[in-house]
DSSP file (Angstrom, degrees, kcal/mol; ACC not computed):
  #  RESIDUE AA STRUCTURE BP1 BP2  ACC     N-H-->O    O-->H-N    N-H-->O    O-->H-N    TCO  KAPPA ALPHA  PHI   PSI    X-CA   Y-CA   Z-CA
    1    1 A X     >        0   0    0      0, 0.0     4,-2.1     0, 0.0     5,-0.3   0.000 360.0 360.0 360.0 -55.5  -14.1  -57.4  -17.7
    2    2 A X  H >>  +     0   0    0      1,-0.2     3,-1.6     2,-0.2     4,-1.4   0.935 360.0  47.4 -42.0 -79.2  -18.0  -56.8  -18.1
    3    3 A X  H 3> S+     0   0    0      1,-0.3     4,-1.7     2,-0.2    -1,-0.2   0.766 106.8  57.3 -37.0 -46.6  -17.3  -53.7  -20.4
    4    4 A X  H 3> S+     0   0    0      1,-0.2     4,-1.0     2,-0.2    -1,-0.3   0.886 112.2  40.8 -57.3 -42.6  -14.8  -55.6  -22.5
    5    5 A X  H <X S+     0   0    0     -4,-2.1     4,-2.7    -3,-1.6     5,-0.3   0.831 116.2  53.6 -61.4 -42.7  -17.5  -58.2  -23.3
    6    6 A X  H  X S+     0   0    0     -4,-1.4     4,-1.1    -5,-0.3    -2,-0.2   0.825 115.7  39.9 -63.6 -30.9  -20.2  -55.2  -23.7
    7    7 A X  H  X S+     0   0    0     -4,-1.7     4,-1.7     2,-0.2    -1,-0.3   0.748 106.3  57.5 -86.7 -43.5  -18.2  -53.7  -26.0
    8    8 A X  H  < S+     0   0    0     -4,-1.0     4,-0.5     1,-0.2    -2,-0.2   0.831 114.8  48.8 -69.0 -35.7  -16.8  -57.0  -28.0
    9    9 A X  H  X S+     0   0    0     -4,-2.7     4,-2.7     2,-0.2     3,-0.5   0.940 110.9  44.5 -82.1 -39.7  -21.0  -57.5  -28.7
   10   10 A X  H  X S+     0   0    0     -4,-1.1     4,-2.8    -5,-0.3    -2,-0.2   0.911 119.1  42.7 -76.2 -24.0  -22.0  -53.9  -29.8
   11   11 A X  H  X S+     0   0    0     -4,-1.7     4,-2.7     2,-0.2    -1,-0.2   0.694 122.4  43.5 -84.2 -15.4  -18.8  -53.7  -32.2
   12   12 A X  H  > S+     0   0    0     -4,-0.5     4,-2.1    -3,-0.5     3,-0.3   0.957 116.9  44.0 -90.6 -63.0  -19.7  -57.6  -33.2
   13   13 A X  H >< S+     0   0    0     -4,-2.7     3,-1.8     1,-0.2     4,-0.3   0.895 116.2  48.8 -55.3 -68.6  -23.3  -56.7  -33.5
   14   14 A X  H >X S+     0   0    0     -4,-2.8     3,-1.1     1,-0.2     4,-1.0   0.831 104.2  57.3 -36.4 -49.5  -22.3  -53.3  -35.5
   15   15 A X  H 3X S+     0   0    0     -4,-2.7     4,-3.9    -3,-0.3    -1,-0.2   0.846 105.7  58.4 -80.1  -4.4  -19.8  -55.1  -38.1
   16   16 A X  H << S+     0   0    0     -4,-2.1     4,-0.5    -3,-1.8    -1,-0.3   0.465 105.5  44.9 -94.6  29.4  -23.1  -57.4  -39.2
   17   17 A X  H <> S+     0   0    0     -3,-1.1     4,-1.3    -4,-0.3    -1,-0.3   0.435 110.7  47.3-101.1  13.9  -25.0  -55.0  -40.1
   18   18 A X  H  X S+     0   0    0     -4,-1.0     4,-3.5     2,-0.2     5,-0.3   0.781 115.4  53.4 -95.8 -33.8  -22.5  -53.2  -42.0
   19   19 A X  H  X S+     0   0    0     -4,-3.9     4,-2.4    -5,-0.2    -2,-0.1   0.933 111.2  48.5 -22.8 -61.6  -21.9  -57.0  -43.4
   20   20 A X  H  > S+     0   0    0     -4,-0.5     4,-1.0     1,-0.2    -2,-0.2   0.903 107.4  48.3 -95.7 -71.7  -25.3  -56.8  -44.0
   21   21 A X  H  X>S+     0   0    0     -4,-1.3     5,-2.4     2,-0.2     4,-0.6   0.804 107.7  60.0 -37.5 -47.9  -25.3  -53.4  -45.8
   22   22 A X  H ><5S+     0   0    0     -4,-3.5     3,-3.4     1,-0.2    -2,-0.2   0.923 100.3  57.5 -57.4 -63.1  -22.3  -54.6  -48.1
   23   23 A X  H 3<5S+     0   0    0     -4,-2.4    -2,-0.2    -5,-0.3    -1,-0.2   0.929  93.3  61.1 -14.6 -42.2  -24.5  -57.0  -49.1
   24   24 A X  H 3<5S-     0   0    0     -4,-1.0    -1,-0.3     2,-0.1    -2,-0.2   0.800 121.1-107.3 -73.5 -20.3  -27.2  -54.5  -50.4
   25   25 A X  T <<5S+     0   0    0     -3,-3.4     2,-0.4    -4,-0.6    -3,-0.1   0.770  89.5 123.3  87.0  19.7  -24.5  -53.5  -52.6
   26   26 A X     >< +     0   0    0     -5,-2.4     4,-1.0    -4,-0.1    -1,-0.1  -0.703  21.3 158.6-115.8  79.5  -24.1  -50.1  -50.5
   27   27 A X  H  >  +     0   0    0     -2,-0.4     4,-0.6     2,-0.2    -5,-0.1   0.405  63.7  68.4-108.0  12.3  -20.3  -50.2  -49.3
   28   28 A X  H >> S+     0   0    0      2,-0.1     4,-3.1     3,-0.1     3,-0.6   0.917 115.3  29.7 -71.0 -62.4  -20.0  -46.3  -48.7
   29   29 A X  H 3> S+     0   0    0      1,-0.2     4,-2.1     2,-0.2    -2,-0.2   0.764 113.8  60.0 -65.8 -10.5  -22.2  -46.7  -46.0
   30   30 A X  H 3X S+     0   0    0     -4,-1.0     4,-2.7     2,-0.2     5,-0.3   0.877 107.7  49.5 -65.9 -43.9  -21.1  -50.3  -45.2
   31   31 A X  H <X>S+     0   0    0     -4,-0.6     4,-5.3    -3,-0.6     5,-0.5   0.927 115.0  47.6 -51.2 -52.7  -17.2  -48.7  -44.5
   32   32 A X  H  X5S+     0   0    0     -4,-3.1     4,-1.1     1,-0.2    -2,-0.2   0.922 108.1  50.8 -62.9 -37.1  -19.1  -45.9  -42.2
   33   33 A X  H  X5S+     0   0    0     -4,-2.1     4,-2.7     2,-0.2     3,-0.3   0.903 117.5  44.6 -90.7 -74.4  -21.2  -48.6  -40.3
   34   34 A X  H  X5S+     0   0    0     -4,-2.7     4,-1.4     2,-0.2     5,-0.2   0.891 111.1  48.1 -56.3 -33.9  -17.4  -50.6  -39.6
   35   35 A X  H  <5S+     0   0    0     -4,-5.3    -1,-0.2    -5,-0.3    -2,-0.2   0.899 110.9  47.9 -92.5  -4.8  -15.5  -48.1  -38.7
   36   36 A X  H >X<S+     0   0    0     -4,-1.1     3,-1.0    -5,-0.5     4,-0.5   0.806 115.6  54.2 -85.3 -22.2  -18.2  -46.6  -36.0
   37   37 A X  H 3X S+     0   0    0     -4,-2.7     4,-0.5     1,-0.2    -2,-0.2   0.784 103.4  53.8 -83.5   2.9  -18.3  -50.5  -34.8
   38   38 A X  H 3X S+     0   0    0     -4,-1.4     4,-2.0    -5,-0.3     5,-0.3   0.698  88.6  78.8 -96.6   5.4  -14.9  -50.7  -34.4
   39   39 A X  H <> S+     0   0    0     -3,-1.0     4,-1.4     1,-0.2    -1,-0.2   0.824  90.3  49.5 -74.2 -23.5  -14.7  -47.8  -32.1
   40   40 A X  H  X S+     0   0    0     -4,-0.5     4,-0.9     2,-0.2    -1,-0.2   0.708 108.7  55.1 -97.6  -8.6  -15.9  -49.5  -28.8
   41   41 A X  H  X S+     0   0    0     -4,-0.5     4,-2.2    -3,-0.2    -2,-0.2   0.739 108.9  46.0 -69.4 -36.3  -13.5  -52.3  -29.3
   42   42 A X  H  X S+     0   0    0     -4,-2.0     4,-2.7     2,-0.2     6,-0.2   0.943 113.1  51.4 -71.0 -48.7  -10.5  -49.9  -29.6
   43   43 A X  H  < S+     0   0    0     -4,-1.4     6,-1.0    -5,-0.3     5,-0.5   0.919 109.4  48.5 -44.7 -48.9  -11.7  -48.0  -26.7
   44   44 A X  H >< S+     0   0    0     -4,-0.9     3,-2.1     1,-0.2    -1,-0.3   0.891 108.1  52.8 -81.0 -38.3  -11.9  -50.9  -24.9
   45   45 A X  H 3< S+     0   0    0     -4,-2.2    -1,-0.2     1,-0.2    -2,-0.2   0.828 112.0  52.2 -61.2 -34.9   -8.2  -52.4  -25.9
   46   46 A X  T 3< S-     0   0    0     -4,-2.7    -1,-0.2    -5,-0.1    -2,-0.2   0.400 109.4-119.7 -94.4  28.3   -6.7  -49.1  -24.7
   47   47 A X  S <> S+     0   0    0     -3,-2.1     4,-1.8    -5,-0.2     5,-0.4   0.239  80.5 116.9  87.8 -45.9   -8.1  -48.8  -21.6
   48   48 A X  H  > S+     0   0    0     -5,-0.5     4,-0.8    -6,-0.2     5,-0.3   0.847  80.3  57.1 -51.6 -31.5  -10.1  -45.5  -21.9
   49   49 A X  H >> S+     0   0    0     -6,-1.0     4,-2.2     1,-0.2     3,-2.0   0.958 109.8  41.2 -75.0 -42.2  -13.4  -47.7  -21.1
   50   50 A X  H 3> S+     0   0    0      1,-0.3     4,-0.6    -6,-0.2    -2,-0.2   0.831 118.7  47.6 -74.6  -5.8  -12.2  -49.3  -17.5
   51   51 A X  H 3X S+     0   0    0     -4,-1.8     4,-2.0     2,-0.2    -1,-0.3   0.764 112.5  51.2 -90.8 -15.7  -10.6  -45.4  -16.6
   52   52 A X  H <X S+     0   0    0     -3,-2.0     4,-4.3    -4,-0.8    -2,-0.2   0.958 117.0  42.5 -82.9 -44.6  -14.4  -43.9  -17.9
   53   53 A X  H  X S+     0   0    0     -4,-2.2     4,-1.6    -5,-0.3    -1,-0.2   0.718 108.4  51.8 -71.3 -20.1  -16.1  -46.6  -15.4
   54   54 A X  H  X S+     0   0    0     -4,-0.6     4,-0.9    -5,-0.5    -1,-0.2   0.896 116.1  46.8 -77.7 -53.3  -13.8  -46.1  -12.4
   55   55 A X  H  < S+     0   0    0     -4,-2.0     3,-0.4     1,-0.2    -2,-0.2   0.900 117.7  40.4 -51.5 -48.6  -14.8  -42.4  -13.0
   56   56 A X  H  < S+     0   0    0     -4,-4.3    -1,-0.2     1,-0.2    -3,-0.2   0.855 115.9  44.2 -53.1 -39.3  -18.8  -43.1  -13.4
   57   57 A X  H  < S+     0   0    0     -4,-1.6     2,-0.8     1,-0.1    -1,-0.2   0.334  90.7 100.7-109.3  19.1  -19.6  -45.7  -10.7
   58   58 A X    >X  -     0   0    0     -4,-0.9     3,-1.2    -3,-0.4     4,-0.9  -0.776  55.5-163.1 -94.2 102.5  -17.1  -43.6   -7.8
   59   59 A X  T 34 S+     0   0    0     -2,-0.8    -1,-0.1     1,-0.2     4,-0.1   0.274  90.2  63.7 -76.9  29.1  -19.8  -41.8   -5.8
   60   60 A X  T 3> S+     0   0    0      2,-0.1     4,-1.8     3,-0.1    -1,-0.2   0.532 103.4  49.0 -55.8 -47.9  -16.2  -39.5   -4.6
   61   61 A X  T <4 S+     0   0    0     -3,-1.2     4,-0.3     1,-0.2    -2,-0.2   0.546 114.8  47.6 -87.6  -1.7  -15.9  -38.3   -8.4
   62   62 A X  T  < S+     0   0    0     -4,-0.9    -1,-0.2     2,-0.2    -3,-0.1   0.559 107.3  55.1 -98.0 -19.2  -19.6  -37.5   -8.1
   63   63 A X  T  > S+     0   0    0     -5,-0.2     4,-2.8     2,-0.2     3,-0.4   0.750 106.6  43.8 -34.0 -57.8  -19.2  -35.9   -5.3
   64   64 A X  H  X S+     0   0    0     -4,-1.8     4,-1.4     1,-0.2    -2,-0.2   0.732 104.7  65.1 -86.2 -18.6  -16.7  -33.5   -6.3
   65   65 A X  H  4 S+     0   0    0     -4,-0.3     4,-0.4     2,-0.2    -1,-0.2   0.469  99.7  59.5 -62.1 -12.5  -18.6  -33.0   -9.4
   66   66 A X  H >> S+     0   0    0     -3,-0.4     3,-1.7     2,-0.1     4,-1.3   0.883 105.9  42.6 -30.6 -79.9  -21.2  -31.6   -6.8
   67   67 A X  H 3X S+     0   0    0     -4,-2.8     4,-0.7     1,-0.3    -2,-0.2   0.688 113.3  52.1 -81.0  -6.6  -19.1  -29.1   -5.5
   68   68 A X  H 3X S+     0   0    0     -4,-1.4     4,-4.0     2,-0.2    -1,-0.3   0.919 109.9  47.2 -16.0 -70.0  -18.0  -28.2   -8.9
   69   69 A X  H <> S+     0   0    0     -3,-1.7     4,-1.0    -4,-0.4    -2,-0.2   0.765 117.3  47.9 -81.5 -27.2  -21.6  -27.9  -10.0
   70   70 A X  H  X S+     0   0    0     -4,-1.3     4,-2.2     2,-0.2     5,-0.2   0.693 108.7  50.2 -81.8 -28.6  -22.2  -25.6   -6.4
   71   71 A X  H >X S+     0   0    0     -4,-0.7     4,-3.6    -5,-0.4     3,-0.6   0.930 114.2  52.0 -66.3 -47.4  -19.0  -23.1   -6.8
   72   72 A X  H 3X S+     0   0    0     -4,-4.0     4,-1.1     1,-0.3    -2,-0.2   0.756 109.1  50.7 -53.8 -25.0  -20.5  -22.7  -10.2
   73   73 A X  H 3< S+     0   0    0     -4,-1.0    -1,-0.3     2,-0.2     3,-0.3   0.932 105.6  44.2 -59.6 -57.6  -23.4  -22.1   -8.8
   74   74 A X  H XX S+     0   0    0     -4,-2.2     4,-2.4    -3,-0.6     3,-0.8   0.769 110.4  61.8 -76.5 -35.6  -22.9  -19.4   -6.3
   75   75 A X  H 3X S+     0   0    0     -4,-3.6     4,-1.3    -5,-0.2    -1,-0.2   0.884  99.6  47.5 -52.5 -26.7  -20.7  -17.5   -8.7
   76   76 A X  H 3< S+     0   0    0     -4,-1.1    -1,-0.2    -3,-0.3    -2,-0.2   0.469 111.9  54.4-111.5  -9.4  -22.9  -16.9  -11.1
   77   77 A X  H X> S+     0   0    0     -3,-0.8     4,-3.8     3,-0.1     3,-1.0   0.883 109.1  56.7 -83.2 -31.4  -25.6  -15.7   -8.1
   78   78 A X  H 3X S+     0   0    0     -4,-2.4     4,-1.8     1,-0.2    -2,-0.2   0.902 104.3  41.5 -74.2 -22.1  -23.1  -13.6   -7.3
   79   79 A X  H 3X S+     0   0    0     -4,-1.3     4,-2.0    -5,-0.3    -1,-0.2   0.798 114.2  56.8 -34.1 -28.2  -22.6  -11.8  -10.5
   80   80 A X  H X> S+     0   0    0     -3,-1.0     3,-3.0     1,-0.3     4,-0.9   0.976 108.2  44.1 -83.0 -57.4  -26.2  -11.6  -10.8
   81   81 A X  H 3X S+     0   0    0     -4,-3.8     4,-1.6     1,-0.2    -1,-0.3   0.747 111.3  54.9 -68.9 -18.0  -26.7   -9.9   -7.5
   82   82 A X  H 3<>S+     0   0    0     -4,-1.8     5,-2.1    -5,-0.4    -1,-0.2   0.644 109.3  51.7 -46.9 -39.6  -23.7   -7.5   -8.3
   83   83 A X  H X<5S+     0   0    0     -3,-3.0     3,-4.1    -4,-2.0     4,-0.4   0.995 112.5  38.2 -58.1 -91.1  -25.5   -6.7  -11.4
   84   84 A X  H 3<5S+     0   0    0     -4,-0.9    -2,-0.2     1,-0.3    -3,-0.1   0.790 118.6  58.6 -76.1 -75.8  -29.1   -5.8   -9.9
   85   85 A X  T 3<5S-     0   0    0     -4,-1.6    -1,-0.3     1,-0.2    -2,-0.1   0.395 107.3-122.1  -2.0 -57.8  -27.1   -4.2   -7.1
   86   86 A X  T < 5 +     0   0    0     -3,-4.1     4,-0.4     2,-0.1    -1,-0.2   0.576  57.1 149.0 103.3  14.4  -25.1   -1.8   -8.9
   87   87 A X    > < -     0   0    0     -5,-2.1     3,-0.8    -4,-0.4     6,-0.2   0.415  52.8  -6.5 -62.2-155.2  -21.5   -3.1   -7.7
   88   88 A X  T 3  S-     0   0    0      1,-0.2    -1,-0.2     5,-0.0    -2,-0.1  -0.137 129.9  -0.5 -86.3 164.3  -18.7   -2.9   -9.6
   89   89 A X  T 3  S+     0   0    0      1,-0.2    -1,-0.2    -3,-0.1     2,-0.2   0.931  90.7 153.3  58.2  36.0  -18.3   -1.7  -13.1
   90   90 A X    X>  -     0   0    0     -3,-0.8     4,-1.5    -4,-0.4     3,-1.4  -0.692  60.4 -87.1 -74.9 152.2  -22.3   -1.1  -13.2
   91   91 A X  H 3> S+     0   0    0      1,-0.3     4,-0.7    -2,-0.2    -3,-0.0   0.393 121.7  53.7  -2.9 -41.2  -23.8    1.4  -15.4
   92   92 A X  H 3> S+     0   0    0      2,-0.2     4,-0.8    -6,-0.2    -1,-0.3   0.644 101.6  51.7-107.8 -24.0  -23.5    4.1  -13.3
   93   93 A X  H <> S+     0   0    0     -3,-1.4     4,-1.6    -6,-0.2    -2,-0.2   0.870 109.8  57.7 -67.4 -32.7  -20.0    4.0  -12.5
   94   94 A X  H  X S+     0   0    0     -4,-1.5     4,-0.8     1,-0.2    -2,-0.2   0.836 110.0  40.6 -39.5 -47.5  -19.5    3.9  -16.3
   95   95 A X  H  X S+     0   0    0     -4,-0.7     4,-2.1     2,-0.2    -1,-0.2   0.854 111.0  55.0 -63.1 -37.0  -21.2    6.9  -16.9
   96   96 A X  H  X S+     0   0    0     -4,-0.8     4,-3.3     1,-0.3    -2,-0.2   0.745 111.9  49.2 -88.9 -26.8  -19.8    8.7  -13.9
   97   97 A X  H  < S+     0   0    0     -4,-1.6    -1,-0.3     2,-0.2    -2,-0.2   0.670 107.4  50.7-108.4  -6.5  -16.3    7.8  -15.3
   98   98 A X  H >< S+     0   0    0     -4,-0.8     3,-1.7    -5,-0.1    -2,-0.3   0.981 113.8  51.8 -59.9 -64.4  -17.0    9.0  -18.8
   99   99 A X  H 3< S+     0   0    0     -4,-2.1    -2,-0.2     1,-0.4    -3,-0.2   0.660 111.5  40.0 -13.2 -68.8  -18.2   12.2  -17.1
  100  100 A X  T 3< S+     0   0    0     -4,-3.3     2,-0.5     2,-0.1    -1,-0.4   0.331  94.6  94.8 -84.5  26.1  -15.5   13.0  -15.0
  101  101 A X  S <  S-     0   0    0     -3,-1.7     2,-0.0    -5,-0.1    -4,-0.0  -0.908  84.6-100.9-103.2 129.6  -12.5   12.0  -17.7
  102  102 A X        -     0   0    0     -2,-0.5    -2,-0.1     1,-0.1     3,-0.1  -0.115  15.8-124.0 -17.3 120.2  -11.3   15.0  -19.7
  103  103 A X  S    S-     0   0    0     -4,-0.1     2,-0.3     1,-0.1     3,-0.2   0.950  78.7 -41.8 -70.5 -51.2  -12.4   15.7  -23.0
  104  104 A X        -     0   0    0      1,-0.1     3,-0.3     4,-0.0    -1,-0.1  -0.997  52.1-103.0-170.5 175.7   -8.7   15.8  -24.5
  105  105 A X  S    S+     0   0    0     -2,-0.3     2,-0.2     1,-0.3    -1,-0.1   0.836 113.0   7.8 -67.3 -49.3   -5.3   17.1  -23.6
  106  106 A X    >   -     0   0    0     -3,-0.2     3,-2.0     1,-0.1    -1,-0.3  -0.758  68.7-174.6-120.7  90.7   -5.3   19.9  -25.8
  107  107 A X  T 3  S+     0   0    0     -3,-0.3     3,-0.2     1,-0.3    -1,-0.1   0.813  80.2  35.5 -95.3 -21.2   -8.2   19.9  -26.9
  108  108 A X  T >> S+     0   0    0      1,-0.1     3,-0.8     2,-0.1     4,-0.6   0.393  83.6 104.2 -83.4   4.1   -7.5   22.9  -29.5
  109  109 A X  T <4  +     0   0    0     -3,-2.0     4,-0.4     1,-0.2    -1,-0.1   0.362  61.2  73.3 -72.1   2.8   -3.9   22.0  -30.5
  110  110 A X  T 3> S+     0   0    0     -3,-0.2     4,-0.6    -4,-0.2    -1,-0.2   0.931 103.2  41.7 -84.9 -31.7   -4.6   20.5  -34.1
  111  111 A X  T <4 S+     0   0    0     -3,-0.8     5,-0.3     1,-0.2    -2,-0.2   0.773 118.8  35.6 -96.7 -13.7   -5.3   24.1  -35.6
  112  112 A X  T  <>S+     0   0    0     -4,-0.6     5,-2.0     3,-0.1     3,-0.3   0.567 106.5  73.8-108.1  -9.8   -3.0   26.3  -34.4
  113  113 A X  T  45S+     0   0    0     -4,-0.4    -2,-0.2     1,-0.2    -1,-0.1   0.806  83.9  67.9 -48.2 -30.2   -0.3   23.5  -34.4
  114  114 A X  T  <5S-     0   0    0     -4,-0.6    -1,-0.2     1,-0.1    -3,-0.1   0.163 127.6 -33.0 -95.0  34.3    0.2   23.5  -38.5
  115  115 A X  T > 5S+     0   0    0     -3,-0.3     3,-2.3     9,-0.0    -3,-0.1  -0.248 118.3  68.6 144.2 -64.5    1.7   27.0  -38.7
  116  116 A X  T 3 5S+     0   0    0     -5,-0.3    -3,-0.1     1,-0.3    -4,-0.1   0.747  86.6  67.2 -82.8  -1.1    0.9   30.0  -36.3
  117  117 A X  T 3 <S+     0   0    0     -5,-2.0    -1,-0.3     2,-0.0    -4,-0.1   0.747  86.7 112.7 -82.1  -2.4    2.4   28.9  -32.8
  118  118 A X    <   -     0   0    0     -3,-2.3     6,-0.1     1,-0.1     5,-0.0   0.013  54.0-155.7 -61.9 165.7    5.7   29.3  -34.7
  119  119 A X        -     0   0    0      4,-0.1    -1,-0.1     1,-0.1     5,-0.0  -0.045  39.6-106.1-142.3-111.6    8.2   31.8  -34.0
  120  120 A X  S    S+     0   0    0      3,-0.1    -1,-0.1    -2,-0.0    -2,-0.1   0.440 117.7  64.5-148.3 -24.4   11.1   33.8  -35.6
  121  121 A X  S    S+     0   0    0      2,-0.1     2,-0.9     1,-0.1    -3,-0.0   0.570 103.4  54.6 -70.9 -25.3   13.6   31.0  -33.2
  122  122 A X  S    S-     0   0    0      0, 0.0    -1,-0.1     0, 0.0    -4,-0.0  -0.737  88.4-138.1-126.5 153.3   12.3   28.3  -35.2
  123  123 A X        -     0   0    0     -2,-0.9    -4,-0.1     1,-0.1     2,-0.1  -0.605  28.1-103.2 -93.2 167.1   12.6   28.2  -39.1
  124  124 A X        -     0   0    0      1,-0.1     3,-0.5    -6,-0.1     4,-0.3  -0.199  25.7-123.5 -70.0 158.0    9.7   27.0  -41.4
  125  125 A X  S    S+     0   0    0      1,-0.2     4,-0.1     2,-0.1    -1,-0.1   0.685 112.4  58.9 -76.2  -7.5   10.1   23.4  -42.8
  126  126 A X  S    S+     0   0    0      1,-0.1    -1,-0.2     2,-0.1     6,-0.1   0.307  93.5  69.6-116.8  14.5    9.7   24.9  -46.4
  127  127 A X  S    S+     0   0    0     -3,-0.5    -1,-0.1     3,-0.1    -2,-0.1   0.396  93.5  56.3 -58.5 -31.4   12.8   27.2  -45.8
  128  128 A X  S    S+     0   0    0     -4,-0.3     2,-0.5     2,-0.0    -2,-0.1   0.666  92.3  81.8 -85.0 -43.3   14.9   24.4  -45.8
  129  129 A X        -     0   0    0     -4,-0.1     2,-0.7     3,-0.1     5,-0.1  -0.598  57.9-171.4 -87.7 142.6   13.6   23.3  -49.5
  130  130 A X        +     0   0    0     -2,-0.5     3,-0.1     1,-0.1    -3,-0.1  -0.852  67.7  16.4-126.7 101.3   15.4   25.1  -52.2
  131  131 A X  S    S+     0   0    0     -2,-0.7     2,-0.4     1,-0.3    -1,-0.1   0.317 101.9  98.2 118.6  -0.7   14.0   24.5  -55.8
  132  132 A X  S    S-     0   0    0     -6,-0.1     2,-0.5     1,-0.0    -1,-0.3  -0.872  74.5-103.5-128.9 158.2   10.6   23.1  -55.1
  133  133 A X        -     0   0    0     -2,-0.4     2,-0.1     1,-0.1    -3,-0.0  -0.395  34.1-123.6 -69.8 129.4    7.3   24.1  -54.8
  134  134 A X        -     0   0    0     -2,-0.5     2,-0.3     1,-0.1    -1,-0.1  -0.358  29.5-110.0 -74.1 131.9    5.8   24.5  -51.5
  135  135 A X        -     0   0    0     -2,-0.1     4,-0.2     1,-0.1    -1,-0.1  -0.337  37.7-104.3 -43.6 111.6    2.4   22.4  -50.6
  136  136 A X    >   -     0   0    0     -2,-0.3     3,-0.7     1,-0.1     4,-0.1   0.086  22.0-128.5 -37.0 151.0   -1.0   24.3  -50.2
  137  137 A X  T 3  S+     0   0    0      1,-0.2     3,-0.4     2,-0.1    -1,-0.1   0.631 107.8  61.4-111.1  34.4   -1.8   24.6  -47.4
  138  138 A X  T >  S+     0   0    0      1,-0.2     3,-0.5     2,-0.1     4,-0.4  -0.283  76.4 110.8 -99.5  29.3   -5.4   23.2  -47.6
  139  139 A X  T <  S+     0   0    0     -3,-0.7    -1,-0.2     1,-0.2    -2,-0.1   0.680  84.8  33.4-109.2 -16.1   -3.2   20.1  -48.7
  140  140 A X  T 3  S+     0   0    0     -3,-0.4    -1,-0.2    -4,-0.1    -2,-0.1  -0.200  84.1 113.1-147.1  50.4   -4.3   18.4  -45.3
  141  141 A X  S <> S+     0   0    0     -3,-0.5     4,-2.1     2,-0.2     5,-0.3   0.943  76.6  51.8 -65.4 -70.6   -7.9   19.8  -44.8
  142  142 A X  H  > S+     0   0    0     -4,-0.4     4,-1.9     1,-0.3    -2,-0.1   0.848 110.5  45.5 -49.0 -39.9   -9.5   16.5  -45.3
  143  143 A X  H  >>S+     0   0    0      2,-0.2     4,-2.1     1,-0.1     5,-0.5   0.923 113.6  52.4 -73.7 -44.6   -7.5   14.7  -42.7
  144  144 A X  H >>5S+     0   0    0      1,-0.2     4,-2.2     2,-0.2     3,-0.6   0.944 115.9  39.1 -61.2 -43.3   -8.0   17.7  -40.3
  145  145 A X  H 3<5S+     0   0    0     -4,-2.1    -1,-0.2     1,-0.2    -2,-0.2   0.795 112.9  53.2 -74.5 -35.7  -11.8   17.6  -40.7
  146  146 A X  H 3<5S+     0   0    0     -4,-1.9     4,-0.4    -3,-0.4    -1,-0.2   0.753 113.4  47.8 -90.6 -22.2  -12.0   13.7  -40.8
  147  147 A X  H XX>S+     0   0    0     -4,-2.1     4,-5.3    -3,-0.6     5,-1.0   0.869 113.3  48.5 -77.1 -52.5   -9.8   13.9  -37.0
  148  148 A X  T 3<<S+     0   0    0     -4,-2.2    -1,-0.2    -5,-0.5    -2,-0.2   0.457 101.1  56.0 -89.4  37.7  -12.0   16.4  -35.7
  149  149 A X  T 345S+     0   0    0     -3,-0.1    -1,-0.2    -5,-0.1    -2,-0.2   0.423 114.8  52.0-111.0 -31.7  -15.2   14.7  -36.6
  150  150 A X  T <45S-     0   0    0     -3,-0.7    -2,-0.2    -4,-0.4    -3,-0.1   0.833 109.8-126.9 -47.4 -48.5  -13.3   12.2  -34.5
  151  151 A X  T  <5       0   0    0     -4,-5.3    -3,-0.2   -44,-0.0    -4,-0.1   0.843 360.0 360.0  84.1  34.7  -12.6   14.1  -31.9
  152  152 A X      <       0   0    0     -5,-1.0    -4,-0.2   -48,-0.0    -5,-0.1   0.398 360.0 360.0-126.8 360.0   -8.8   13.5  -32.0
């Protein structure tokens, strides 16, 4: 009931001075001036002030906003101390597991792929075409140089 009155005086108090501001002959800001004083009267007509005040003045919901404010706490020492520690996914297991991972499967298979591993059991692919000119075969240098500057 208090809050509904508290509220009915700052939105009362808010639309004179935006009265007060039409007046001056300034009624963009005289519009902005009413529609922030009507905001604590709708709040207060839907309810949302008496649910905000049950929340504030319940030392229970401040309570648990305690232990909130305490998990949050002790996780974030433990991180910290996990860190300076060297637990997991520190620095040095990173490194250790670049280290040991293989450099690639094959790590020489792009160049000997594009023509010599063939054999007299498998036909070329330009065997096949009859009346056209076959592709250099310098025709996919620049992608081969630009993967194994990758390192793929």
């Amino acid at each position: 009931m208090l809050t509904s009155t508290v509220c009915a005086a700052v939105s009362a108090a808010g639309l004179g001075i935006a009265a007060l501001t039409a007046y001056r002959k300034r009624f963009l800001a005289a519009t902005r001036i009413a529609a922030f004083a009507l905001i604590p009267v709708g709040l207060a007509m839907t309810g949302i002030i008496d649910w905000v005040t049950n929340i504030i003045f319940k030392p229970m919901v401040w309570a648990g906003f305690g232990v909130l404010a305490l998990s949050v706490v002790l996780f974030m020492i433990g991180r910290f101390t996990e860190r300076r520690r060297g637990g997991i996914g520190s620095r040095k297991e990173r490194r250790a597991a670049t280290a040991a991972r293989p450099e690639a499967v094959a790590p020489a298979a792009s160049a000997p792929s594009l023509g010599a591993g063939r054999t007299a059991s498998q036909p070329s692919a330009d065997a096949g075409k009859k009346g056209r000119s076959s592709a250099p075969k310098d025709d996919f240098s620049d992608i081969e140089a630009i993967l194994k500057k990758h390192g793929i």
